[in-house]
C-alpha positions in Angstrom: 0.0 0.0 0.0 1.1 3.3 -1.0 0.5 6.5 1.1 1.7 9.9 0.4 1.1 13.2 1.9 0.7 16.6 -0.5 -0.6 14.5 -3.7 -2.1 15.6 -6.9 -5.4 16.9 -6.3 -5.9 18.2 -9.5 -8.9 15.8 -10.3 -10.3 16.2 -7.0 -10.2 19.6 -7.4 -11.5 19.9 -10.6 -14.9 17.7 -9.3 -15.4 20.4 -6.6 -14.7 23.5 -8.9 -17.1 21.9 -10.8 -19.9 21.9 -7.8 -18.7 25.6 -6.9 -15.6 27.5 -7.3 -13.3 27.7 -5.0 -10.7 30.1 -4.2 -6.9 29.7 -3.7 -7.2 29.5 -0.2 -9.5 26.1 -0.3 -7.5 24.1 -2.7 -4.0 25.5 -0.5 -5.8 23.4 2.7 -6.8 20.8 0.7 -3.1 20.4 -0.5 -1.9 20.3 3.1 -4.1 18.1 4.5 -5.0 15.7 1.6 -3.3 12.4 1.3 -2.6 9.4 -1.2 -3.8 5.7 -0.8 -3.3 2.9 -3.4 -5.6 0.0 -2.1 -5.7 -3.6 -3.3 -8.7 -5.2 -4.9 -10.4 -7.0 -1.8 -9.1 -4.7 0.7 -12.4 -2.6 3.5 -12.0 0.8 3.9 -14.6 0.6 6.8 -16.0 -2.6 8.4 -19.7 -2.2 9.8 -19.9 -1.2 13.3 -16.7 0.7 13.3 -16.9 4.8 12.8 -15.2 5.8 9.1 -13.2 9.3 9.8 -12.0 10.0 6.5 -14.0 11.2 3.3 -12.3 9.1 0.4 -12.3 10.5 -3.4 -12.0 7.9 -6.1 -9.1 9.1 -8.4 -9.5 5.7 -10.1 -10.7 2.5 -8.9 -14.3 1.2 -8.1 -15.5 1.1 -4.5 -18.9 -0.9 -2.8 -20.7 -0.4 0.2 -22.8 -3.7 0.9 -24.4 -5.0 4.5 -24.7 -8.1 5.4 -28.2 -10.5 6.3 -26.9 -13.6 7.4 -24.0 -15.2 5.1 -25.2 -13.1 2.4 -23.8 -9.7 1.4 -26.1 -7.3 0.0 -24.3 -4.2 -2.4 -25.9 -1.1 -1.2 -23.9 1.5 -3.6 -20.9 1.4 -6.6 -19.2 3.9 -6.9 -15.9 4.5 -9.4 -13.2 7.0 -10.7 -13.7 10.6 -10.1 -16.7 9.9 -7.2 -16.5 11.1 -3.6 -17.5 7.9 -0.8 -17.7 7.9 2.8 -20.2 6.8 5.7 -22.8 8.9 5.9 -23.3 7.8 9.6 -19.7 9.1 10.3 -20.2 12.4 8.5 -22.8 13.8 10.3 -22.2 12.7 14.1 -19.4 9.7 14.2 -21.4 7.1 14.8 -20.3 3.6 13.5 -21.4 2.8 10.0 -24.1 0.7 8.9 -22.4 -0.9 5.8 -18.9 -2.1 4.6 -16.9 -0.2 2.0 -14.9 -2.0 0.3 -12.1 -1.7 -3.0 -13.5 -4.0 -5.7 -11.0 -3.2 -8.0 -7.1 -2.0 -7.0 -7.9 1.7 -6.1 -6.1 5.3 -6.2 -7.6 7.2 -3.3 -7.4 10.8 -1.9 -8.3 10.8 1.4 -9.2 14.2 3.8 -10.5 13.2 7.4 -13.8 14.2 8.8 -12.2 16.7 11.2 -10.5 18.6 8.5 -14.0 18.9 6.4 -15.6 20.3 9.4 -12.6 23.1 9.3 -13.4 23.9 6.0 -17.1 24.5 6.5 -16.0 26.8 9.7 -13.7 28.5 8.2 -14.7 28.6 4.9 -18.1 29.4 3.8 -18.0 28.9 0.5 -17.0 25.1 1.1 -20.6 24.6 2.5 -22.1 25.2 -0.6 -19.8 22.4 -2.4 -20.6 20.0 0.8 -24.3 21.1 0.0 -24.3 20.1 -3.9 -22.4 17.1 -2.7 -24.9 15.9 -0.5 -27.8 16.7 -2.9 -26.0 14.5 -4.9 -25.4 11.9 -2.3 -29.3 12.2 -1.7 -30.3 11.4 -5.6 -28.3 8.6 -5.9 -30.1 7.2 -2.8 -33.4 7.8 -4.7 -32.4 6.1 -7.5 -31.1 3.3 -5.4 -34.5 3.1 -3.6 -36.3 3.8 -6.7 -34.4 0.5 -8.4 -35.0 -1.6 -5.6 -39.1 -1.4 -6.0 -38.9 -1.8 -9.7 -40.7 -5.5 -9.9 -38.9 -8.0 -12.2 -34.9 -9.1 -13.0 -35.4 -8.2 -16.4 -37.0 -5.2 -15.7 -34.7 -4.1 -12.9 -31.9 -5.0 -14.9 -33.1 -2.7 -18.0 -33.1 0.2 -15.6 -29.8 -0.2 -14.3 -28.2 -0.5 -18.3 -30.4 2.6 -18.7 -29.2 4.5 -15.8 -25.8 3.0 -14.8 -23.8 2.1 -18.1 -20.8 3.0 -16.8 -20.8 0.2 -14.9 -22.1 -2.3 -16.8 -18.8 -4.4 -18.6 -16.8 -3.0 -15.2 -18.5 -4.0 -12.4 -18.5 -7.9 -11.9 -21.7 -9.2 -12.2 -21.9 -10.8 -8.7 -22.2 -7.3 -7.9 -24.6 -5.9 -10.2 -26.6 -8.7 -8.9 -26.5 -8.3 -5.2 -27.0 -4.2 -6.1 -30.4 -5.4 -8.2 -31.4 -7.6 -4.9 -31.6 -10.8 -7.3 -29.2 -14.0 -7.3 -26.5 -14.0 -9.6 -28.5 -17.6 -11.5 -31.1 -15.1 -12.5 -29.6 -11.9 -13.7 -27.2 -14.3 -15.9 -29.9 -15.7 -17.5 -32.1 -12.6 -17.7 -28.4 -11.0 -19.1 -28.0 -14.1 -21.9 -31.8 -13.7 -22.9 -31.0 -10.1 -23.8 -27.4 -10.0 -25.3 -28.7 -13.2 -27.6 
């Protein structure tokens, strides 16, 4: 594992000059305080039940949250290159997290800690309104989660997903894709086969 203070943030900083401008003071703190991570495929970020402090920005890579029920592990969210993750729990009060992040594919990471976030929205105001836009977006990928979930049907649920999420669709390992949907893997391949032939 590689880990580097003072990285390249160009990309993150392009993602939140894209949400709002920020002046040279901003991206000066985030150069202080950001570091570097290269995580393996396989390895957890944050384990349920333990509090994540850190906010992690995907410079490349693709990262999961999933719960488990049982022996079974259910994917919650995917997110890859150029995406923001962290656990929501932790972000707003530090309590432990819900669900397991996890690196399914080997991943570049910036990495800012909570503490340091909450110094930016103090001292900083115009870094609320990029933590604002951030959250909206954190809030409409939720809806589309939720909104997927109650979709009845593989074939169905799966159409929405190619619609919505093609991005991920030749990426993402289909184990995934099917745990995300909430239908076992025997089904979305077939449902997969019936369209592709």
């Amino acid at each position: 594992m590689v880990h580097s203070l003072n990285p390249d943030i160009s990309s993150l900083t392009a993602l939140l000059n894209w949400l709002h401008p920020l002046p040279p003071e901003i991206v000066g703190f985030l150069q202080d305080k950001t570091s570097y991570r290269q995580v393996r495929k396989g390895k957890m970020l944050v384990r349920s039940g333990e509090v994540c402090h850190h906010l992690y920005f995907i410079k490349k890579g693709a990262i999961r949250g999933f719960i488990k029920d049982e022996e079974k592990d259910i994917t919650t969210w995917i997110s890859i290159d150029n995406e923001v993750v962290t656990s929501i729990s932790g972000l707003n009060d530090k309590a432990p997290s819900i669900e397991n992040i996890q690196a399914i594919e080997h991943a570049d990471l910036m990495i800012i800690s909570h503490d340091d976030l909450e110094t930016l929205y103090r001292d900083y105001l115009e870094f609320n309104i990029v933590g604002r836009k951030l959250l909206q977006r954190y809030y409409q990928d939720a809806e589309a989660r939720a909104f997927i979930a109650r979709i009845p049907g593989t074939e169905n649920k799966y159409q929405h997903f190619v619609k919505n999420y093609p991005h991920l669709i030749n990426r993402i390992p289909i184990k995934y894709i099917a745990s995300f949907l909430g239908v076992t893997l025997e089904t979305l391949s077939r449902v997969r086969k019936r369209i592709s032939g």
